[in-house]
ROZADREN-309556 format. One record per residue (C-alpha): residue in three letters; residue number from 1; x, y, z negated. Coordinates in steps of 0.25 Angstrom, whole numbers, always signed. Layout:
R  aa   i    c1    c2    c3
R ALA NUM     X     Y     Z
...
This chain:
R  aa   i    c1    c2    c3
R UNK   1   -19   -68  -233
R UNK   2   -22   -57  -222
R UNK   3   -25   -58  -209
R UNK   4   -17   -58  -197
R UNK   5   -16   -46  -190
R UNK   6   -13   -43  -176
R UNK   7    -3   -33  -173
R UNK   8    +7   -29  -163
R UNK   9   +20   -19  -163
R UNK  10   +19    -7  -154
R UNK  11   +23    +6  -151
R UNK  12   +15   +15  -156
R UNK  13   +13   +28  -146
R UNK  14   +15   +42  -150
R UNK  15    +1   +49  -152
R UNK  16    +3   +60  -141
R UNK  17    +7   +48  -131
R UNK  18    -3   +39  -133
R UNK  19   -15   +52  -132
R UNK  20    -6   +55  -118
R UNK  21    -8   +39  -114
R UNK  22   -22   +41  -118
R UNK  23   -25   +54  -108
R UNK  24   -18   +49   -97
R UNK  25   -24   +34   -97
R UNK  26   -38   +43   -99
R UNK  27   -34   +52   -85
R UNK  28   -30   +39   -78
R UNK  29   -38   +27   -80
R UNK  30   -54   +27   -78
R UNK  31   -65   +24   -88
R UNK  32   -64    +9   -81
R UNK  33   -50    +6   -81
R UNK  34   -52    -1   -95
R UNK  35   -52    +2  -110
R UNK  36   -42   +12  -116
R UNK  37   -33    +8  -127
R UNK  38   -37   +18  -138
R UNK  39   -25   +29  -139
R UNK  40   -23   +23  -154
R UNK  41   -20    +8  -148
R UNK  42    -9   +13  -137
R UNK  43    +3    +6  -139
R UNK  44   +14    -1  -134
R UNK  45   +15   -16  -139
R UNK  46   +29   -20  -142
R UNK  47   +25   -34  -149
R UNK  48   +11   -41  -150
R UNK  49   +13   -49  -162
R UNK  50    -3   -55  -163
R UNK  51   -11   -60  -176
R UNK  52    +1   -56  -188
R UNK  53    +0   -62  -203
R UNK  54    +4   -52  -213
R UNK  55   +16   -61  -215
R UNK  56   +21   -62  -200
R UNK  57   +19   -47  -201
R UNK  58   +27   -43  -211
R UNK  59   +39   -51  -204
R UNK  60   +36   -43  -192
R UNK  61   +36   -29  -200
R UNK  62   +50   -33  -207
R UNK  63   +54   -39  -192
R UNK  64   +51   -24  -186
R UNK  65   +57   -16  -197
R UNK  66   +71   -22  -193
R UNK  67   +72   -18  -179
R UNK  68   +80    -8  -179
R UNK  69   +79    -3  -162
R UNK  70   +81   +11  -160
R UNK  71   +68   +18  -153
R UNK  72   +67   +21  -138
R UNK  73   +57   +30  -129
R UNK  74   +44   +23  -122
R UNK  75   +40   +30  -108
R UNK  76   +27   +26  -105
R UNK  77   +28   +29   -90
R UNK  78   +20   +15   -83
R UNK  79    +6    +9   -81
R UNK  80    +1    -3   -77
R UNK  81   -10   -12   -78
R UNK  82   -11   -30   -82
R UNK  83   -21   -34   -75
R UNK  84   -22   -46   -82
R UNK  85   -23   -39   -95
R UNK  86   -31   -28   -91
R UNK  87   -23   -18   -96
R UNK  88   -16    -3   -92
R UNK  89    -3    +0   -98
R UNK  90    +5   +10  -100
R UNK  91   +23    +8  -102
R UNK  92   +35   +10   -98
R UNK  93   +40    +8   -85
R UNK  94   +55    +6   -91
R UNK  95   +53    +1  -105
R UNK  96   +63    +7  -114
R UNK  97   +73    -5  -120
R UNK  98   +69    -2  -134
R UNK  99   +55    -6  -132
R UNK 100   +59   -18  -127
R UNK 101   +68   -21  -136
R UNK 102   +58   -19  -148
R UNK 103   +47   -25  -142
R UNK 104   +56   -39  -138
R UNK 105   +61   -37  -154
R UNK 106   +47   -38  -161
R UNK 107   +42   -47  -150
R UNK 108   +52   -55  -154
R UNK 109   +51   -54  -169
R UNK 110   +35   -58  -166
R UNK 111   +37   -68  -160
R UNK 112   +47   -76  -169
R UNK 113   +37   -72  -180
R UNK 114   +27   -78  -173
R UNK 115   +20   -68  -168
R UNK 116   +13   -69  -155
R UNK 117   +23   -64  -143
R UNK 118   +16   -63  -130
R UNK 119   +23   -71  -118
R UNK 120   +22   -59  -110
R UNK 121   +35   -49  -108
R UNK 122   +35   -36  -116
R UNK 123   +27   -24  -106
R UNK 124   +28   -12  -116
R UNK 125   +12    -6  -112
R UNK 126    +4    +3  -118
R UNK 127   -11    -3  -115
R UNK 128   -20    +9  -110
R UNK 129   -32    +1  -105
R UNK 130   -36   -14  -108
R UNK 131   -48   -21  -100
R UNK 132   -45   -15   -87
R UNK 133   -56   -21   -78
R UNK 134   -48   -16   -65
R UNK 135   -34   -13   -60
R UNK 136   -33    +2   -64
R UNK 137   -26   +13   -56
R UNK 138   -13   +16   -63
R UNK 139    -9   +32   -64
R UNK 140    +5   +34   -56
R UNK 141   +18   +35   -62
R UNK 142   +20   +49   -67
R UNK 143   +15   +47   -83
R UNK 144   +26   +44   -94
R UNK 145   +24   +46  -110
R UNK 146   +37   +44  -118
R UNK 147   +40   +43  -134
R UNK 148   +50   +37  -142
R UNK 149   +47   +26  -148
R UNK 150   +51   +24  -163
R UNK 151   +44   +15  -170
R UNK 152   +36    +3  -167
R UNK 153   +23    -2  -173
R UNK 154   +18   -15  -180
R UNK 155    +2   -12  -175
R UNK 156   -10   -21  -180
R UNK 157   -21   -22  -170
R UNK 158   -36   -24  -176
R UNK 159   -49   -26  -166
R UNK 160   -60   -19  -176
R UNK 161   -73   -13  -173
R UNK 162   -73   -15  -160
R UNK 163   -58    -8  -158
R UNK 164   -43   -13  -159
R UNK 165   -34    -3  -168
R UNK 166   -21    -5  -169
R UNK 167   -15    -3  -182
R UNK 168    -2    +2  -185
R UNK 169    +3    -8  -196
R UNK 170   +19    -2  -198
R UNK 171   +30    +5  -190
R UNK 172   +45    +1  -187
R UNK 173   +55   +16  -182
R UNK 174   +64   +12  -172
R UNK 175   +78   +18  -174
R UNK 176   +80   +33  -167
């Protein structure tokens, strides 16, 4: 019997976005401001689903591959900071309906397979930094990467040598 495995759906970002988040967070955060998500790790979390048996996972793949939701344009145009969590963000200021809607479908689906669902509303983010010892200065508005999103990925996350990776396991196209 395998292992459970810890994953996560997300959208995944386009290669050129996420090497432009990665410039742009390097231009406007100092050395201090906390540690960087590695350009491979940015991604936008649409359902945490926690420690997954191989059975729970196949129910979750055959789960995704019946949504049937046509694909939308993300604009990552907003930043913020949780304190609490120590982490900078990068989303949307206007999340596009799709999103939503996709994310509350899987987190949905998760959770009446019994998945872990956190309590917390859905905040479509990107995590930039993590560990931030201080409130950071955030850049002013003026910055905005957009893409279409069409397709959505079941991701594994693995903490080895030192390092968390995140793997992508299968891919769901949205309509176009």
């Amino acid at each position: 019997m395998s292992e459970p495995k810890r994953l996560f759906f997300a959208i995944e970002l386009p290669d050129e976005t996420r090497q432009a988040i990665v410039r742009w967070r390097a231009e406007h955060f100092a050395g201090d401001a906390g540690r960087p998500v590695a350009a491979a790790n940015l991604h936008l979390t649409l359902a945490f689903l926690g420690e997954v048996s191989a059975e729970k996972r196949k129910a979750l793949e055959a789960m995704a591959g019946r949504i049937t939701q046509p694909g939308f344009n993300l604009h990552l145009d907003d930043a913020g900071q949780w304190l609490r969590s120590r982490v900078v963000w990068l989303g949307c200021r206007q999340s596009p309906r799709g999103l939503i809607q996709l994310a509350d479908m899987l987190r949905a689906q998760a959770a009446r397979s019994g998945c872990y669902q956190s309590p917390t509303p859905f905040h479509p983010h990107i995590s930039l930094l993590r560990e931030t010892p201080h409130a950071v200065a955030l850049p002013a508005p003026g910055f905005n990467w957009s893409f279409a999103v069409t397709e959505f990925v079941l991701y594994e996350s693995q903490f080895t040598g030192g390092r968390l990776r995140y793997t992508a396991l299968n891919r769901w196209t949205l309509k176009t």
